[in-house]
N, C-alpha and C positions, 0 to 999 in steps of 0.2 A: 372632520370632527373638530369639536373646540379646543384648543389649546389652554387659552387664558380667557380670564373676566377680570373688568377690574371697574368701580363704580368711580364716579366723581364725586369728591367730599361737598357736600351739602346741595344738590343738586340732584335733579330726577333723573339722571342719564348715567348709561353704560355702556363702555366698550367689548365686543369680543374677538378674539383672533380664531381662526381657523385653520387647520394644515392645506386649504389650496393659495393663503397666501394674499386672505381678506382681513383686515380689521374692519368692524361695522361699529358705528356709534348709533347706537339707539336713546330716544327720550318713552318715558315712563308716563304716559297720557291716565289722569285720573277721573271718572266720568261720573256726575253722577244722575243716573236715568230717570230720577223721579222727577227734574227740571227740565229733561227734554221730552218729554211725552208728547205729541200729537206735535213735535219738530217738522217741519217741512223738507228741513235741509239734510241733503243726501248724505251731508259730512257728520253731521252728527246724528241721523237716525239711525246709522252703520253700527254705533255703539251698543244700540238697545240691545236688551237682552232678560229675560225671565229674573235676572235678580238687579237689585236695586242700585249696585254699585259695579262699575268696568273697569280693568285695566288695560290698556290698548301699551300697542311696541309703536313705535313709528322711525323706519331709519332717517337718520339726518345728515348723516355721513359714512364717508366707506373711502380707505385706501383698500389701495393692491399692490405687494410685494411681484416686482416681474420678472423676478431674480427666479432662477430656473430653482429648484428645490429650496427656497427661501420662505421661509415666514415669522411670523410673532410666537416667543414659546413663551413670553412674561411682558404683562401690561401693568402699566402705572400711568395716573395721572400726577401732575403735578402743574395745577393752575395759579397765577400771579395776575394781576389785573392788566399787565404788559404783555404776558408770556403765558399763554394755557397751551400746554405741553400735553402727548400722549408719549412718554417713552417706552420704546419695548426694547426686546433685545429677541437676537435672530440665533437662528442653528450655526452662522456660520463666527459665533461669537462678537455681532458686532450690536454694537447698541444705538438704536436712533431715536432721535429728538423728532417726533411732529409736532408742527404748528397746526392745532383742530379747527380755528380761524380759515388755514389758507388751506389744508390739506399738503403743506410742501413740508420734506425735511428740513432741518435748519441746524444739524447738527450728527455726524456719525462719528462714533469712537469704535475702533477696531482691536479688542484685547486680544491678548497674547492668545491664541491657539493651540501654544503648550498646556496650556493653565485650564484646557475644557472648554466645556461649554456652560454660558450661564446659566444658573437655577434658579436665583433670587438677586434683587437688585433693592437698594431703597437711594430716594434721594433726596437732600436735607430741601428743610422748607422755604429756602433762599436761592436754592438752584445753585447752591456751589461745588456742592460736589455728588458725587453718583460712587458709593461703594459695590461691587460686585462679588457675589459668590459664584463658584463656581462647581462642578462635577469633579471635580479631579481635587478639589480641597482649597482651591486656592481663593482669599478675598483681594483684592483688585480696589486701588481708590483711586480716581480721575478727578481732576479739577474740572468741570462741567464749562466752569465758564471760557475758559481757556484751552478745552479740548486736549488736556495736559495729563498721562499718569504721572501719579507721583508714587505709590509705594505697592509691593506686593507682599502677601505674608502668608504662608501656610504651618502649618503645626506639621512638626520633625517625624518621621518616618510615619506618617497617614496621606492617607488617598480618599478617605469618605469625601463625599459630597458636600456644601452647604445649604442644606434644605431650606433657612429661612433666615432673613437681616429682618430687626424692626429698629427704629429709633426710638431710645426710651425718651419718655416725656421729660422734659427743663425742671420739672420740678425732684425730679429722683434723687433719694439721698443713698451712699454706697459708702460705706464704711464711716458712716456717721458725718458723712460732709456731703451738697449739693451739688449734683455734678450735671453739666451740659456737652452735648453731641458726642453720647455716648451712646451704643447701638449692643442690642444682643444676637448671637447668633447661635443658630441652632445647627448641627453638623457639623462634618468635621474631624470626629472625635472616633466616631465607630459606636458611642454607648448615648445613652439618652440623657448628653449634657448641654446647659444651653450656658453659653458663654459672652462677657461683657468687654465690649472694645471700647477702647477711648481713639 
């Protein structure tokens, strides 16, 4: 079954993880059948079809997790013209870096195992660092580039989970002043409150 989906920002492709411990990149083929009509070629007659426009899957890549009950529970990309990154993060709380280039890791961080299992991850748009939520309450910040935690933080006698980190946009004003790499989270709390970290 699927676990995660996650697309690439401005591009026709998307990844999914699965529990046997696949990530599959698929590209988003957009066809349009009224320019191939009386087509000869096998590749693109495949498309036709009774209405005017196709969407076809096509896989273009695929890891396999061959860690014995291992797989992807959270996909992210995070593309740089150097560094196009799939990062996910596993059941056994460790979070990896692929390169979708080469299909290799280039990067694992292994959180605390007290602290749960992750539920949500974001990571800034420079690759410096990777905040984690986790199941047990706790958020988690690593220095990405340096493979370095540096701080952990939970709210005093709670266990809820962190359902979700986003980065709010550069341009957000928060008590009447602009503020940057500042993130909201939602969980945590036990009640439907969504919470602003700097």
């Amino acid at each position: 079954s699927i676990k995660s989906i996650s697309f690439i920002h401005n591009r026709n492709c998307f990844a999914v993880s699965t529990m046997n411990g696949y990530i599959k990149i698929f590209r988003i083929d957009y066809v349009n059948n009224d320019l191939m009509e009386g087509s000869k070629s096998p590749s693109l007659s495949r498309f036709a079809s009774k209405s005017s426009n196709d969407i076809s899957l096509t896989l273009i890549r695929y890891y396999y997790l061959d860690a014995e009950d291992e797989y992807a529970l959270n996909l992210q990309f995070s593309v740089k013209s150097t560094s196009p990154y799939l990062i996910f993060s596993t059941c056994s709380s460790k979070i990896m870096v692929l390169d979708i280039r080469t299909l290799k890791i280039v990067k694992v961080l292994q959180n605390d195992l007290r602290h749960g299992i992750p539920t949500t991850f974001v990571v800034d748009a420079n690759q410096s660092w990777i905040l984690i939520g986790t199941s047990r309450g706790f958020l988690d910040l690593w220095n990405l580039q340096l493979e370095l935690h540096l701080k952990s933080v939970k709210f005093q006698r709670s266990s809820f989970p962190v359902k979700k980190i986003s980065i709010l946009p550069d341009n957000s004003v928060i008590n009447g002043r602009q503020v940057s790499s500042y993130v909201s989270v939602i969980g945590c709390t036990g009640v439907s409150d969504v919470t602003i970290w700097d």
